[in-house]
C-alpha positions in Angstrom: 0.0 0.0 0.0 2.5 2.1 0.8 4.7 2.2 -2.7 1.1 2.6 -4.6 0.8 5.8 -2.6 4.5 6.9 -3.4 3.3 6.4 -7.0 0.6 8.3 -7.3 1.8 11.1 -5.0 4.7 10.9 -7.8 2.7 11.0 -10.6 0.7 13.8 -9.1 3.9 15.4 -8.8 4.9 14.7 -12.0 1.7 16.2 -14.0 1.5 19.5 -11.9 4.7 20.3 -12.7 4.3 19.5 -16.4 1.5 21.6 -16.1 3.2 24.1 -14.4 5.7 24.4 -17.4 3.0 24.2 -19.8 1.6 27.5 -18.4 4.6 29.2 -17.7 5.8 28.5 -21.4 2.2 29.6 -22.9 2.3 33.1 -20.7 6.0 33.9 -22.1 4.6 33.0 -25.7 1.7 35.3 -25.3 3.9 38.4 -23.7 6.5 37.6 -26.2 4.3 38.3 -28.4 2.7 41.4 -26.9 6.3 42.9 -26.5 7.0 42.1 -30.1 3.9 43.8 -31.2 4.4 47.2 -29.5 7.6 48.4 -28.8 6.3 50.6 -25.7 6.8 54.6 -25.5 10.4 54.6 -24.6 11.6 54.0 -28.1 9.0 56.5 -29.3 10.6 59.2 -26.9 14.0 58.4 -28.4 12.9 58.5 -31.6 11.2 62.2 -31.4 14.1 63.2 -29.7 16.4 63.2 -32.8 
């Protein structure tokens, strides 16, 4: 009984973490995106500047 709740505690483990990256990787792809997008209003400044 014991190792068959070492397993699945493990395999709970296992799939929240692959989760876990899932999500992280998805919300860097979705601001990586955003940041591609729109360079934000520091460059603009610099660029009125000159």
């Amino acid at each position: 009984m014991r190792t068959k709740r070492r397993l699945q505690a493990a395999a709970l483990t296992a799939v929240a973490v692959v989760l876990g990256l899932f999500t992280v990787q998805g919300t860097y792809a979705l601001w990586s995106a955003a940041a591609s997008a729109s360079p934000g209003p520091s460059r603009r400044r610099r660029s009125i500047r000159r």
